[in-house]
C-alpha positions as CSV (number, residue, x, y, z in Angstrom):
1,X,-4.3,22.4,-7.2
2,X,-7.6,22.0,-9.5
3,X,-9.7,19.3,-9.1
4,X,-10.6,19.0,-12.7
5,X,-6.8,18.3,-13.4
6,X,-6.5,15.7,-10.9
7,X,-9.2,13.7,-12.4
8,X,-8.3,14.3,-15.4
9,X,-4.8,12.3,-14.5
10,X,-6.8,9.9,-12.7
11,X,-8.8,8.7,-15.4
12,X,-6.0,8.6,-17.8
13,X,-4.3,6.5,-15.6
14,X,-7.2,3.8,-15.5
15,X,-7.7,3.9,-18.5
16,X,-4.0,2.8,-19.0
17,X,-4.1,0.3,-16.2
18,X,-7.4,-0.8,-18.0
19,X,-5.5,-1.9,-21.0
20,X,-2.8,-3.7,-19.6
21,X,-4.3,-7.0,-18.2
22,X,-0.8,-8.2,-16.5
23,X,-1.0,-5.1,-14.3
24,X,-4.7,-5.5,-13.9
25,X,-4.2,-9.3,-12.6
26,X,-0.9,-8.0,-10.6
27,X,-2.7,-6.0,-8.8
28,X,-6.9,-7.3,-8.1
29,X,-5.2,-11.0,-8.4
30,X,-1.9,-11.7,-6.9
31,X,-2.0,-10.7,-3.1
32,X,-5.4,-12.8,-3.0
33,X,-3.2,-16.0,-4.4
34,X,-0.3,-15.0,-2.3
35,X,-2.6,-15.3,0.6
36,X,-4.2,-18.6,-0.8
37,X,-0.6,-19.9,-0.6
38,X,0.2,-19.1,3.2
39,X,-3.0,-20.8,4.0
40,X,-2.3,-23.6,2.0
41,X,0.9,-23.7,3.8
42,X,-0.1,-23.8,6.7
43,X,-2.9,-26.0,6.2
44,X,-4.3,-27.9,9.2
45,X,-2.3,-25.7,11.5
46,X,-3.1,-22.7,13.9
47,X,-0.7,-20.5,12.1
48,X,-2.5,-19.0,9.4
49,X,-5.4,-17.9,11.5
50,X,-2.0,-16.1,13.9
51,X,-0.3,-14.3,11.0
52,X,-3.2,-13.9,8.3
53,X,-4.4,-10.6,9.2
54,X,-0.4,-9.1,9.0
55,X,-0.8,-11.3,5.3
56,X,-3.5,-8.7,4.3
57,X,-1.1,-5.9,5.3
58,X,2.1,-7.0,3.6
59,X,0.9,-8.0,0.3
60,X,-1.0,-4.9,-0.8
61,X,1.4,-2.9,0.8
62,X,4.4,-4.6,-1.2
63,X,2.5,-5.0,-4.7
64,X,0.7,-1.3,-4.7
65,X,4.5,0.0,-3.9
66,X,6.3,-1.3,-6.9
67,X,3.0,-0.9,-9.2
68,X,2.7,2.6,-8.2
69,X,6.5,3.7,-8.2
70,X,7.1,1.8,-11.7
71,X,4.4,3.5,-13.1
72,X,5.0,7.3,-11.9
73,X,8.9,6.7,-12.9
74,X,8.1,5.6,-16.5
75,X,5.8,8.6,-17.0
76,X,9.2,10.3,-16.4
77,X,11.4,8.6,-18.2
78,X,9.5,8.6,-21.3
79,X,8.9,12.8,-21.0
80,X,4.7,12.4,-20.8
81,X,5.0,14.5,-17.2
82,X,7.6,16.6,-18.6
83,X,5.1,17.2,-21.6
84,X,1.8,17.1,-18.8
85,X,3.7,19.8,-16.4
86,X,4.1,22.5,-19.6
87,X,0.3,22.3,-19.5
88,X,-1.8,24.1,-16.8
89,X,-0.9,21.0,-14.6
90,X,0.9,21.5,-11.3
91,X,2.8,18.7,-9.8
92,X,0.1,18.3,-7.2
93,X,-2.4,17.6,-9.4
94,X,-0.3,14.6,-10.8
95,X,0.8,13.3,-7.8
96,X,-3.3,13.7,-6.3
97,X,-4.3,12.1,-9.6
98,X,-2.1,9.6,-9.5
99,X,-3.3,8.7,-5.6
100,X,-6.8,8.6,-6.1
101,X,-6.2,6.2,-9.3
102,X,-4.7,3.5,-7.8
103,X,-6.7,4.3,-4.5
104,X,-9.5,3.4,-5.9
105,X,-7.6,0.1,-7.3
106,X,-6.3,-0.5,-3.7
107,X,-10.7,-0.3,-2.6
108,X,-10.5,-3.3,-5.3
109,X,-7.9,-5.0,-4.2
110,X,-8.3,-4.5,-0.3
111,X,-11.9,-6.3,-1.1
112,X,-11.3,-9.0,-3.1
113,X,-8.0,-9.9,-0.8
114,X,-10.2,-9.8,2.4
115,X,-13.1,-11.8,0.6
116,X,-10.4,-14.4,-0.5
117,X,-9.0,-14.9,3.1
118,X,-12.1,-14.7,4.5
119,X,-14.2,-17.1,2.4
120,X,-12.0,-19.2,0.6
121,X,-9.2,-19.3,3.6
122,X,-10.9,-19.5,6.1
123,X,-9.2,-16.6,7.9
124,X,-11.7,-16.1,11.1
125,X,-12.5,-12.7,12.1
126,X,-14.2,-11.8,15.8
127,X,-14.2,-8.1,14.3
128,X,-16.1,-6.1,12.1
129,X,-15.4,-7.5,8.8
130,X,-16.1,-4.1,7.1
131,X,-13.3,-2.5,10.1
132,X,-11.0,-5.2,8.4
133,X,-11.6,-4.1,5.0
134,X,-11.2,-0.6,5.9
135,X,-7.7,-1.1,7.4
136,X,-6.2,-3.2,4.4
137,X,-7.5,-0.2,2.3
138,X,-5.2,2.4,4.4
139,X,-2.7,0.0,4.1
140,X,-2.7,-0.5,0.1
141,X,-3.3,3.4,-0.2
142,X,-0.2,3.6,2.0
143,X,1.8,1.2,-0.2
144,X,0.8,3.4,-2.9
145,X,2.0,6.8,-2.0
146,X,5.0,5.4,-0.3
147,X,5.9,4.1,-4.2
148,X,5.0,7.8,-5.3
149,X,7.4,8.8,-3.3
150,X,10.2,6.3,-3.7
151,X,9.5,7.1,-7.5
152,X,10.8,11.0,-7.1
153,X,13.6,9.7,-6.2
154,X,14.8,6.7,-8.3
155,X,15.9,7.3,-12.1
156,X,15.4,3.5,-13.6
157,X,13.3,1.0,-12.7
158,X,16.2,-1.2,-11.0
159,X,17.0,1.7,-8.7
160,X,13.1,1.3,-7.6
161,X,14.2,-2.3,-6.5
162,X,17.0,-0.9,-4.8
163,X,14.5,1.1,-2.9
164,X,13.0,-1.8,-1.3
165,X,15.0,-2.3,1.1
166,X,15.3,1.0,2.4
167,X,11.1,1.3,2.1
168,X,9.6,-1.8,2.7
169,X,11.9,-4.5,4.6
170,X,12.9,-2.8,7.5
171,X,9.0,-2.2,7.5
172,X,8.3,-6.1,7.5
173,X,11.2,-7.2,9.7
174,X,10.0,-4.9,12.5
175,X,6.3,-4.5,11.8
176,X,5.6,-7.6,14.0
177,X,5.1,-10.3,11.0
178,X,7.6,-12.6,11.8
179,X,7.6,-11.7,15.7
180,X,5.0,-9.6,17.4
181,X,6.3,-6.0,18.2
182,X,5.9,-6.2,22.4
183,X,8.5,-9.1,22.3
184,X,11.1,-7.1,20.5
185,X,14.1,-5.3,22.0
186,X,12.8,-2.1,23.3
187,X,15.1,-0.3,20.5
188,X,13.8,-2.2,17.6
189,X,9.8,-1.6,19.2
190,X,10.8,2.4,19.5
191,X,12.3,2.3,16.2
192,X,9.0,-0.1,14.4
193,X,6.7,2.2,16.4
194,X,8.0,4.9,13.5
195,X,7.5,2.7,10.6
196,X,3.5,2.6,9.2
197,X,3.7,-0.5,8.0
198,X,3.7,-1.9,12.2
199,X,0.3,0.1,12.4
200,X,-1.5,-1.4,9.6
201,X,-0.8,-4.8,11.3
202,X,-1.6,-4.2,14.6
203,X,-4.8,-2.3,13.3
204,X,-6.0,-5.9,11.7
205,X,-4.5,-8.0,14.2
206,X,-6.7,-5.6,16.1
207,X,-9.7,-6.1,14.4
208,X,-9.3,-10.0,13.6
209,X,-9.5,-10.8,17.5
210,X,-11.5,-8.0,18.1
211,X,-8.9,-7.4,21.1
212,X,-8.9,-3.8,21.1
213,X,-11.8,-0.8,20.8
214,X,-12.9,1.3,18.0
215,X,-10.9,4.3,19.1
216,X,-8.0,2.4,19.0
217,X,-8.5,1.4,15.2
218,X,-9.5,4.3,14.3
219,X,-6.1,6.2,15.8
220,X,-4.1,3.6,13.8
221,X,-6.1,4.7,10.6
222,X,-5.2,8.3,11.9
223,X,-1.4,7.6,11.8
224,X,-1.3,5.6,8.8
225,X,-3.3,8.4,6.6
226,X,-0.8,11.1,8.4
227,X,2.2,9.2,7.1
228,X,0.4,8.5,3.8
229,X,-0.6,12.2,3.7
230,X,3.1,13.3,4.5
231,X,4.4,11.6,1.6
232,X,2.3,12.5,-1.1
233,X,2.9,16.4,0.4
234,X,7.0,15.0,0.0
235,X,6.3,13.7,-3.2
236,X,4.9,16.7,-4.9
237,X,7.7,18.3,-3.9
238,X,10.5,16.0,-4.7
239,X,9.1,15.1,-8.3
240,X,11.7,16.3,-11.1
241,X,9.9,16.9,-14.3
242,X,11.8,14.5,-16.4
243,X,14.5,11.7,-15.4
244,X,17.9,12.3,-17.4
């Protein structure tokens, strides 16, 4: 791994996402909207304020997923990484590069999302707000190496979409969105206990009532960057050169 390669491949991916203002708005606008609608929904209700915080989570999580895995699996099929890798550039470096890119996109978007349902939504937060911010940022940077992953894998775009609901909706079925976690069967609790996505939602439920301590957030941080570390690691292994 050099550090000079992997932002290199950093920068060139900016600079792509930079000129394409669909994925641009995709990505800094959507999940704020998204959230803007499930407030509007539930306008004049107590529900938002119950299931905003697991809004932050899902949205990201979803949207940096099928940004990141598109993206990696077109660099594929059209032979750029086949063409990058017969350079002195190892697979980590890509995969690395390819993190800290749309990392630093998920710091964008993890802000403006929080700002959005904060101060336009009116989502209260008896937390830190910063705590907040820092745990929707795990959870985009988790959305996005989850897609790295998922993209070793698939050979078209479509099979991406057939990914999702192997990736992500056993994630949100069980991750306590539409029914929290402790009032689940205790084999579907085991079984979400294993999935990040549960994590990053009870890490801002957390921090939104300000219900549990800062050790406690910060060892829900600790087990989502494991699991985000453990598939970029899977990743870099898993990535073929060029999809047939």
């Amino acid at each position: 791994m050099n550090p000079a390669r992997t932002l290199a491949t950093a920068g060139r991916v900016l600079t792509q996402v930079r000129h394409d203002p669909r994925t641009v708005a995709l990505l800094l606008v959507v999940p704020s909207l998204l959230v803007g609608l499930v407030a509007w929904l539930f306008d004049d209700t107590p529900v938002f304020q119950q299931i905003g915080p697991a809004m932050l989570a899902l949205f990201p999580f979803i949207i940096m997923f099928l940004i990141t895995s598109i993206a990696t699996l077109r660099e594929r099929r059209s032979g750029t990484l086949e063409r990058l890798l017969s350079l002195p550039l190892s697979k980590a470096d890509f995969i690395l590069g390819y993190t800290l890119a749309f990392g630093l996109l998920a710091v964008a978007q993890a802000g403006i999302a929080v700002a959005f349902a904060v101060g336009v939504c009116g989502l209260e937060i008896d937390g830190s707000l910063w705590l907040l911010v820092c745990v929707a940022l795990a959870d985009a940077v988790l959305g996005t190496t989850l897609g790295l992953l998922a993209s070793a894998f698939a050979r078209t775009e479509f099979q991406v979409v057939q990914f999702m609901p192997a990736f992500v909706f056993p994630q949100v079925l069980l991750g306590g969105v539409l029914l929290p976690r402790d009032q689940m069967p205790d084999v579907l609790y085991a079984i979400s206990d294993w999935l990040p996505l549960s994590h990053a939602i009870d890490a801002l439920n957390a921090v939104a009532i300000d219900g549990e301590d800062a050790g406690y957030i910060a060892g829900q941080l600790l087990i989502i960057g494991a699991f985000a570390l453990g598939a970029v690691v899977l990743g870099s292994v898993t990535l073929r050169r060029r999809t047939a």
